[in-house]
ZADONU-162206 format. One record per residue (C-alpha): residue number from 0; residue in one letter; x, y, z; chain. Coordinates in nm, 2 decimals. Layout:
{NUM, "A", {X, Y, Z}, "A"};
...
END
This chain:
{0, "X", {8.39, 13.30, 10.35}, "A"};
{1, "X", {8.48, 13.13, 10.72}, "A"};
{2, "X", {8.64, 12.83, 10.82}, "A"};
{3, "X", {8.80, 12.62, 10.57}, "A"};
{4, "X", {8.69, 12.86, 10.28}, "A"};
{5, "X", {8.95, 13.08, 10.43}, "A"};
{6, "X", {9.27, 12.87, 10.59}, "A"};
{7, "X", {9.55, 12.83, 10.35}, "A"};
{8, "X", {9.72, 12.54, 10.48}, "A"};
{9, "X", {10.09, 12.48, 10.37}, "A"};
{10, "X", {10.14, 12.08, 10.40}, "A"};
{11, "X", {10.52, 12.12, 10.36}, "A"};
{12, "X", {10.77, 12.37, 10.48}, "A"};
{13, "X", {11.08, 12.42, 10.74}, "A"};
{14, "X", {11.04, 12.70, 10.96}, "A"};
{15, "X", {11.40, 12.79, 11.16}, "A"};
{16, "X", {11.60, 12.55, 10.91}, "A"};
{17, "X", {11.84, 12.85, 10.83}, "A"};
{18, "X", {11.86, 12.91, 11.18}, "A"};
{19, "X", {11.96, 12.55, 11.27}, "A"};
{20, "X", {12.21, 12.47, 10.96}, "A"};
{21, "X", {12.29, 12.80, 10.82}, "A"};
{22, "X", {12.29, 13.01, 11.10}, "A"};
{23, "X", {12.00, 13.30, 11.04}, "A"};
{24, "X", {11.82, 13.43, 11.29}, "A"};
{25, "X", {11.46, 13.32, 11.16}, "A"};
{26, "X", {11.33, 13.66, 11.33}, "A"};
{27, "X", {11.51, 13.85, 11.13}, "A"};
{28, "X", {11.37, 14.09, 10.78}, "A"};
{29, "X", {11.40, 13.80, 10.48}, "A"};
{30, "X", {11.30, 13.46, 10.66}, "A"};
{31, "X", {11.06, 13.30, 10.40}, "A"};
{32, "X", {10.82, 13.12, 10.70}, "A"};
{33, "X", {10.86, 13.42, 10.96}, "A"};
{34, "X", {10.54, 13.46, 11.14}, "A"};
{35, "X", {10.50, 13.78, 11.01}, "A"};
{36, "X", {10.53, 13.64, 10.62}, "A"};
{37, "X", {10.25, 13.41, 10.74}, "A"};
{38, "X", {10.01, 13.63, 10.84}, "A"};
{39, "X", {10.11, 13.84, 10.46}, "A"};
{40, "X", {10.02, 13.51, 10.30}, "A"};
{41, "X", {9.68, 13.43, 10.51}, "A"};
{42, "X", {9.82, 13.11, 10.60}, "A"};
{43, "X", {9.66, 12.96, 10.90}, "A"};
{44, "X", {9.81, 12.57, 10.93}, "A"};
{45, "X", {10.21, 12.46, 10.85}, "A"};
{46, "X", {10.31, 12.14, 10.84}, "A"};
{47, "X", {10.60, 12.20, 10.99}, "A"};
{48, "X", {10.87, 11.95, 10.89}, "A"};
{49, "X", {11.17, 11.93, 11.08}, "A"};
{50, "X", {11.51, 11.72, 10.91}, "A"};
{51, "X", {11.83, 11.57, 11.12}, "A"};
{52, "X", {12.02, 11.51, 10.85}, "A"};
{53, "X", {12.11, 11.15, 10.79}, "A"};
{54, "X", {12.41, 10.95, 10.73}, "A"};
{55, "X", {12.54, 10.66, 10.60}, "A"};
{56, "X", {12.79, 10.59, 10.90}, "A"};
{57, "X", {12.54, 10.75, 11.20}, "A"};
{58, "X", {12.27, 10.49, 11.31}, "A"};
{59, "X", {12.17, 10.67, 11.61}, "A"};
{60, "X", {12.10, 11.01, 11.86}, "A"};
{61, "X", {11.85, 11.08, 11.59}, "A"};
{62, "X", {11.58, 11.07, 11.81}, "A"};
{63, "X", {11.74, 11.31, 12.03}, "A"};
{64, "X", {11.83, 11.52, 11.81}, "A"};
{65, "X", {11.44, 11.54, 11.65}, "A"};
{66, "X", {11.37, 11.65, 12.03}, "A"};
{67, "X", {11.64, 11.94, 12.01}, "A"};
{68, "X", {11.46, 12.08, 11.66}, "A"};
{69, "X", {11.09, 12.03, 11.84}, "A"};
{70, "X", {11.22, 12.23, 12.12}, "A"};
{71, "X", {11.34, 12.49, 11.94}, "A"};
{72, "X", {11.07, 12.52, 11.72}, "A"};
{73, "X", {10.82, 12.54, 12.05}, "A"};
{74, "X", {11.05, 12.78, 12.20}, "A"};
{75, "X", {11.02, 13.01, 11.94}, "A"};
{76, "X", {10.67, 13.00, 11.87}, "A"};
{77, "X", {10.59, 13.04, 12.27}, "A"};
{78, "X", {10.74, 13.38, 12.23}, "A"};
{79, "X", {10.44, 13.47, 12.03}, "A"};
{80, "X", {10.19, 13.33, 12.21}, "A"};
{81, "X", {9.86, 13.49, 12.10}, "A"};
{82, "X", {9.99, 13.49, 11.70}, "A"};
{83, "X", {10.10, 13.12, 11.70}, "A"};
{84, "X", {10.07, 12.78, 11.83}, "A"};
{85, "X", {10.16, 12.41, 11.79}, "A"};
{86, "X", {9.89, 12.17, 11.73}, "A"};
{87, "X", {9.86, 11.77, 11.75}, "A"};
{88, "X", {9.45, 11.71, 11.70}, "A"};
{89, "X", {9.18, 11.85, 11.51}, "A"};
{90, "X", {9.01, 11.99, 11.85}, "A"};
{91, "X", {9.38, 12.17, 11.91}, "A"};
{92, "X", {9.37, 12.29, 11.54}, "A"};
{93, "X", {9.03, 12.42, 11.53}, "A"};
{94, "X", {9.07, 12.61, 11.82}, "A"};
{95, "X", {9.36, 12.77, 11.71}, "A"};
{96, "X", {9.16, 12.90, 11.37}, "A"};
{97, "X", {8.89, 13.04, 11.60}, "A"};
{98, "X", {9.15, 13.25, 11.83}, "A"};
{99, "X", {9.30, 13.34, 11.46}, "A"};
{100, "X", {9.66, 13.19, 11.58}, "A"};
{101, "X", {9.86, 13.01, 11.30}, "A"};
{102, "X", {9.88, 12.65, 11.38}, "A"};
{103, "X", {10.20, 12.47, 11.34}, "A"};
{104, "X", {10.14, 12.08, 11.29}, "A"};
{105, "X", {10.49, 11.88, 11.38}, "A"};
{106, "X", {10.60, 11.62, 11.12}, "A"};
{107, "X", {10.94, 11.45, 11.02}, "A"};
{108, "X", {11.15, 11.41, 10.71}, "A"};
{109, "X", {11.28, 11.10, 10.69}, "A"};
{110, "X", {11.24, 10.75, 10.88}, "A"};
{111, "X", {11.60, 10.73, 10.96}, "A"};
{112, "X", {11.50, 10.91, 11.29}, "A"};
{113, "X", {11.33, 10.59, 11.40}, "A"};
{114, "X", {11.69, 10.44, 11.47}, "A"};
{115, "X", {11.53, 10.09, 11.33}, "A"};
{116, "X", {11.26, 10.03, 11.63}, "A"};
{117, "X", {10.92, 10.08, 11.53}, "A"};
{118, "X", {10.86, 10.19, 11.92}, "A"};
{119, "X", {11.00, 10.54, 11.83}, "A"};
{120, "X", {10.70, 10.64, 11.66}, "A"};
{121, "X", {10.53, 10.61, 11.97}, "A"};
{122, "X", {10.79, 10.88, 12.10}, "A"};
{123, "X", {10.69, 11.07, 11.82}, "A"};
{124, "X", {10.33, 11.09, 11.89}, "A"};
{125, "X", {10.39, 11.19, 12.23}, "A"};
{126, "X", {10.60, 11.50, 12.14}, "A"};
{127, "X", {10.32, 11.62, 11.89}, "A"};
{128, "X", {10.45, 11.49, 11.56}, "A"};
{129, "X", {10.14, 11.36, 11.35}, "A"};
{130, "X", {10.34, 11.28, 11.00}, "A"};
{131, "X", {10.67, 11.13, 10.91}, "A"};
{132, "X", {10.78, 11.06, 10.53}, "A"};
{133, "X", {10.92, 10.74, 10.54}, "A"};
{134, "X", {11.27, 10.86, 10.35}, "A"};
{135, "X", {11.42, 11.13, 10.22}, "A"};
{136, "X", {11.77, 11.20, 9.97}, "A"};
{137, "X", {11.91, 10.82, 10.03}, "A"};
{138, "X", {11.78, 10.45, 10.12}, "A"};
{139, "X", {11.72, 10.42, 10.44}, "A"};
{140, "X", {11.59, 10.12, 10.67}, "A"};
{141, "X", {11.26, 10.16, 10.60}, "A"};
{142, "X", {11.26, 10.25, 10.22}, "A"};
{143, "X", {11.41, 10.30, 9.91}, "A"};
{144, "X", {11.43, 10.72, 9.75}, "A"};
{145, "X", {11.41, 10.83, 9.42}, "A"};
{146, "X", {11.70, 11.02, 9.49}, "A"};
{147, "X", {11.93, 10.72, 9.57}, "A"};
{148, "X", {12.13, 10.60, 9.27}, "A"};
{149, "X", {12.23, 10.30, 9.46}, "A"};
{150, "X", {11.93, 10.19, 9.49}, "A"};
{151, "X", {11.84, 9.94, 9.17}, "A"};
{152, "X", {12.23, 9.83, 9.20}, "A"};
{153, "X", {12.15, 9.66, 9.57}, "A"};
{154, "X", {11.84, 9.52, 9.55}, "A"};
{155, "X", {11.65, 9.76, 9.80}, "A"};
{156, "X", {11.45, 9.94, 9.56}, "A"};
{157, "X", {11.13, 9.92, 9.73}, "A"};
{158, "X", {10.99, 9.92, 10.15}, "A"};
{159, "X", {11.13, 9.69, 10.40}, "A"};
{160, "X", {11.01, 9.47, 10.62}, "A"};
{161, "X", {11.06, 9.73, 10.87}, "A"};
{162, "X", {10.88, 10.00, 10.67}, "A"};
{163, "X", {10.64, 9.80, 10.62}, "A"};
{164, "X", {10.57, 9.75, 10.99}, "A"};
{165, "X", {10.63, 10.13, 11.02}, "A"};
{166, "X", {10.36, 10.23, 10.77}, "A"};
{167, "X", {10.13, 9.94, 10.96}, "A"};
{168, "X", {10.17, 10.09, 11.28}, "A"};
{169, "X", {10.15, 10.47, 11.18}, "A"};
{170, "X", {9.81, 10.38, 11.06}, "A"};
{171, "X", {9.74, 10.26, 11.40}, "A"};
{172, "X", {9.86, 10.56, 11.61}, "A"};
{173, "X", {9.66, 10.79, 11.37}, "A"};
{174, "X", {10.00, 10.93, 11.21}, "A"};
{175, "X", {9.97, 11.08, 10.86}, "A"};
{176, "X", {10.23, 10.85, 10.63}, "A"};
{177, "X", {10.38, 11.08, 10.35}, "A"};
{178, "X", {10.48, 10.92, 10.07}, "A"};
{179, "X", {10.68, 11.25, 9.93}, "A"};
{180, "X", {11.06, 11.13, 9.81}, "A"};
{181, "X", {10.97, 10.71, 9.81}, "A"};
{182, "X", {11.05, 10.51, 9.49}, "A"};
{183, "X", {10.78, 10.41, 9.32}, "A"};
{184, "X", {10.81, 10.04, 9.41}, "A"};
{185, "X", {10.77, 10.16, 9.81}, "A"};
{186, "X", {10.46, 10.39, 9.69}, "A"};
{187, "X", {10.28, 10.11, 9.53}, "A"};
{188, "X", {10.37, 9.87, 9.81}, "A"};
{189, "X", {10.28, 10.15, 10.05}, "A"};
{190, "X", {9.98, 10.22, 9.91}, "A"};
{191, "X", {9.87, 9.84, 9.92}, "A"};
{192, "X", {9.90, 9.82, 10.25}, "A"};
{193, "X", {9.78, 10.14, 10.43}, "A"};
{194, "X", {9.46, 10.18, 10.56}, "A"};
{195, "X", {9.46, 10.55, 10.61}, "A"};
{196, "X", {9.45, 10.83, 10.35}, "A"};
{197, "X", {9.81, 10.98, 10.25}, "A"};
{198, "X", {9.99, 11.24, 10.12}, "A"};
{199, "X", {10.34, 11.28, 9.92}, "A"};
{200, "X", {10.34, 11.65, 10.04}, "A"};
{201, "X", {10.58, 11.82, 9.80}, "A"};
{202, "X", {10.60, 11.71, 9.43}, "A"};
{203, "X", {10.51, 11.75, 9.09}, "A"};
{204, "X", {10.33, 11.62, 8.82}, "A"};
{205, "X", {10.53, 11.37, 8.59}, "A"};
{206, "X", {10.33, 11.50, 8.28}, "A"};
{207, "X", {10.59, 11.81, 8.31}, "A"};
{208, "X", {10.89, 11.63, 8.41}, "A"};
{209, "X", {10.99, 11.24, 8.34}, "A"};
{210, "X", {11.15, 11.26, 8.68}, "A"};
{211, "X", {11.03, 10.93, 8.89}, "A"};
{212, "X", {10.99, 11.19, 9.17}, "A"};
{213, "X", {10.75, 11.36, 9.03}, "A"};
{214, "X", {10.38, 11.17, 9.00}, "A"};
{215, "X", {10.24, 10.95, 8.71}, "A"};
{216, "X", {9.90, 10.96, 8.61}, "A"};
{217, "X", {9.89, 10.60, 8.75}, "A"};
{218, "X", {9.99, 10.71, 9.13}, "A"};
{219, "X", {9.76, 11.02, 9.12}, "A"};
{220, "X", {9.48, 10.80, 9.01}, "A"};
{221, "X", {9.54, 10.58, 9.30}, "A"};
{222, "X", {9.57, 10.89, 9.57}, "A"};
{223, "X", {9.27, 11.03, 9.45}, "A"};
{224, "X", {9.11, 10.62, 9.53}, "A"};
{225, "X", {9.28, 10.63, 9.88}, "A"};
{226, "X", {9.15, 10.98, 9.92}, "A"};
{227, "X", {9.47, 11.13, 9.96}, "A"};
{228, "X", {9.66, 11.48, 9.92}, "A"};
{229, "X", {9.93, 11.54, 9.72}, "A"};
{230, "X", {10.08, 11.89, 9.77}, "A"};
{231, "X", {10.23, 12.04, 9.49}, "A"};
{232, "X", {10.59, 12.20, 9.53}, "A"};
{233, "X", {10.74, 12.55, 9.47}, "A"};
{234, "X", {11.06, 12.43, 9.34}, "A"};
{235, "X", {11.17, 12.44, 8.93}, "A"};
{236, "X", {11.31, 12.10, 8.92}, "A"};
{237, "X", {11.02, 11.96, 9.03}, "A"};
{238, "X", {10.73, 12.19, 8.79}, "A"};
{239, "X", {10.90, 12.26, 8.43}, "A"};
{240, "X", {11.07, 12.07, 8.19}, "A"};
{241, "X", {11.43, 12.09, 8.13}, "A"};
{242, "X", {11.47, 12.26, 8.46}, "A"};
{243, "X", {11.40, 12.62, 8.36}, "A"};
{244, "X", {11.29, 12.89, 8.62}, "A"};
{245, "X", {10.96, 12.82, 8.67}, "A"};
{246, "X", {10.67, 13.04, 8.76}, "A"};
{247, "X", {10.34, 13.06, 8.93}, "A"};
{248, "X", {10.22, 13.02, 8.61}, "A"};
{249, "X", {10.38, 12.64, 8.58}, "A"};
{250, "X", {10.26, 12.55, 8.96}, "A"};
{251, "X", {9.92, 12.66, 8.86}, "A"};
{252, "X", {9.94, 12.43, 8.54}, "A"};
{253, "X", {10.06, 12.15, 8.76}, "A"};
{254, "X", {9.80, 12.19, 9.02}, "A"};
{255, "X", {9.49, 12.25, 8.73}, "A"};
{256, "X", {9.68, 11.89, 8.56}, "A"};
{257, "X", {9.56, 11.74, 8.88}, "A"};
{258, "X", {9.20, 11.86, 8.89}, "A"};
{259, "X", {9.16, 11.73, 8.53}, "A"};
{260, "X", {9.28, 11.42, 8.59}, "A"};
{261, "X", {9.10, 11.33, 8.92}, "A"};
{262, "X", {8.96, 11.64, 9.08}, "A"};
{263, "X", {9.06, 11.93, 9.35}, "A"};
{264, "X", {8.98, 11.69, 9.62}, "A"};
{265, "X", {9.33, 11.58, 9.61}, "A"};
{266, "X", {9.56, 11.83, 9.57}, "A"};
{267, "X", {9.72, 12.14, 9.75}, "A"};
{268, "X", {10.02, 12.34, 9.82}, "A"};
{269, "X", {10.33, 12.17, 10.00}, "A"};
{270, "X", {10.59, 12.45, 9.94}, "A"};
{271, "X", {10.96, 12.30, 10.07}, "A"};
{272, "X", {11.03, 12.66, 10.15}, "A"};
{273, "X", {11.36, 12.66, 10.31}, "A"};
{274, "X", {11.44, 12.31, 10.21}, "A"};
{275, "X", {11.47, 12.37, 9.84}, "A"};
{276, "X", {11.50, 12.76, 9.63}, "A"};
{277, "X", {11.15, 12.86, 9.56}, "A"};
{278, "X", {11.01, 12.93, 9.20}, "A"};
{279, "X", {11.04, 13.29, 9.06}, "A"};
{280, "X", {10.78, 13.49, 9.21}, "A"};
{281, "X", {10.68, 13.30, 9.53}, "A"};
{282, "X", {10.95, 13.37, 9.72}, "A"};
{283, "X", {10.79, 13.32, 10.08}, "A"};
{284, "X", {10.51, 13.24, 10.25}, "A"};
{285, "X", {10.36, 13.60, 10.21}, "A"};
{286, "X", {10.35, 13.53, 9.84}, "A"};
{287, "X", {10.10, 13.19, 9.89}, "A"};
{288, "X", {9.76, 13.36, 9.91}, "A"};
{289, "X", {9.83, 13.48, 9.48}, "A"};
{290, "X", {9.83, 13.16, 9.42}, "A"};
{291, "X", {9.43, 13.12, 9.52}, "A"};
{292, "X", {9.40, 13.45, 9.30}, "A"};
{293, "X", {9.61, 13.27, 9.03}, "A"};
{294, "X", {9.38, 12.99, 9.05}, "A"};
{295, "X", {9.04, 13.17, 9.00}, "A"};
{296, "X", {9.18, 13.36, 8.72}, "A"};
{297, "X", {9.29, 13.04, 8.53}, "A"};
{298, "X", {8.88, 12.95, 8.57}, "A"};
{299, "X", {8.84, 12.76, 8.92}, "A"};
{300, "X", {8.58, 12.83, 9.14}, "A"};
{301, "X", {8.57, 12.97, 9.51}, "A"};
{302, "X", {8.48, 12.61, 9.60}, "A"};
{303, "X", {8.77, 12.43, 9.44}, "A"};
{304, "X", {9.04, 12.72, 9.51}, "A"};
{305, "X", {8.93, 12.67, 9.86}, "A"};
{306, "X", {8.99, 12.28, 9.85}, "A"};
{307, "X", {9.36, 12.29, 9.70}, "A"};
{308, "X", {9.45, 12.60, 9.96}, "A"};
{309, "X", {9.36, 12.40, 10.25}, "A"};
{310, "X", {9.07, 12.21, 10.25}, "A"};
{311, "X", {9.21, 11.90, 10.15}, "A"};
{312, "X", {9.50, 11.86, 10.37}, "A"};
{313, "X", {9.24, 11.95, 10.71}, "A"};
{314, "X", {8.95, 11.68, 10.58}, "A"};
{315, "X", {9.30, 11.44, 10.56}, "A"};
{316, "X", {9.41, 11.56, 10.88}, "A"};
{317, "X", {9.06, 11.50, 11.05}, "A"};
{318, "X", {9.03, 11.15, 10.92}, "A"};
{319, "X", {9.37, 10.99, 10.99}, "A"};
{320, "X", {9.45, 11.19, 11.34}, "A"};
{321, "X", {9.30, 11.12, 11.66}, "A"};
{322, "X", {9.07, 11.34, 11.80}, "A"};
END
């Protein structure tokens, strides 16, 4: 196989985050995304997700600090040049797969960072970033989370009108809007008003877990219309009922629960690793490619295990981003 048949593309994961809050050298033997775990896992694209972390009191230096992270994520990689390399189109990405580097695609958790003026996206896109989910753990100014209790008690249990310019303009600059961590009021409205394919990058399927985080049936059915990805995540609390340690096994079910219901057009891999602990025996990136092995065993074809590794998340990335 070449190409796509080959690229494992993981469409959510946080490279250097123990560096920048816990203090590990990401060079060092363990890190889960060194480059070196990578290249064990044949991945060839991350979406690599940076996170200031918000508060309730802070309402700005966001934006500056999103430019510390993307520095220090460039910095690093340029110390590898011929193994690694940070790209913002489809031409940058492809040739990065032909020189066989691993191509690290900016995005940002977490709308917050906009600082309330829809012009900051514009920043973004200059420094590289090509996706932003609109919120993260709490409400925020553009939209509501499934992870905010508050939420139903104020009122703001949906987007804004600022998210709703946000999502509008993202679909003008050619910026991917992930959906990952809205309520499902702000998906719906979201998903009425976009223009472009999405994704909700790290999830799982609410079949396995009532959890509003997780996806209905309803909202896959209406990805799969938009033509959108939805990466599935390597986290228990988001792939087994009652919180148990999950397994490859339990990802696999969740991803093959997608296929049934509306294909393997629409779903891939979006790992959290560092953000959240992985699932029993996928401890890093070098553990990704079993899960294509996983995959054919349970009955899929070349074709399809291709499509949920990485195919997916570079047809989406084509469409919505700007040559």
């Amino acid at each position: 196989m070449t190409g796509d048949e080959m690229t494992i593309v993981d469409i959510h994961a946080h490279p250097l985050l123990d560096r920048l809050y816990r203090g590990q050298d990401s060079r060092q033997q363990g890190d889960r995304l060194s480059l070196k775990e990578l290249r064990r896992g044949r991945v060839g694209v991350v979406v690599s997700s940076i996170y200031p972390f918000w508060s309730v009191t802070r309402k700005s230096a966001y934006m500056d600090r999103c430019r510390d992270i993307l520095d220090l994520v460039e910095s690093y990689l340029a110390t590898y040049p011929d193994h690694a390399t940070v790209v913002a189109d489809p031409g940058g990405l492809e040739l990065a797969l032909a020189q066989g580097k691993i191509a690290f695609i900016h995005a940002v958790e977490g709308g917050h960072v906009l600082e309330g003026h829809v012009e900051n996206l514009e920043r973004l896109c200059r420094w590289g970033v090509r996706s932003l989910t609109l919120t993260h753990f709490m409400n925020n100014d553009l939209a509501a989370s499934t992870f905010d209790p508050r939420r139903k008690l104020t009122g703001q249990n949906g987007l804004t009108p600022f998210g709703r310019e946000v999502v509008a303009q993202m679909n003008a600059l050619g910026m991917i809007v992930d959906l990952a961590h809205s309520s499902e009021q702000a998906f719906w409205q979201a998903m009425e008003l976009t223009k472009q394919p999405v994704v909700v990058s790290h999830t799982g399927v609410r079949h396995f877990i009532r959890w509003e985080i997780c996806l209905s049936d309803e909202q896959l059915r209406a990805i799969a219309q938009n033509d959108g990805v939805v990466g599935i995540i390597l986290s228990s609390l988001w792939l087994k009922r009652f919180r148990l340690m999950a397994d490859i096994g339990d990802l696999v079910d969740n991803i093959l629960y997608v296929c049934s219901l509306v294909g393997a057009e629409h779903v891939g891999i979006g790992s959290d690793l560092n953000g959240t602990p992985p699932i029993r025996d996928l401890k890093s990136a070098g553990d990704l490619s079993r899960i294509w092995a996983r995959l054919l065993q349970a009955g899929g074809s070349d074709d399809d295990a291709a499509k949920i590794m990485g195919g997916n998340f570079l047809r989406l990335f084509r469409q919505v981003t700007p040559s």
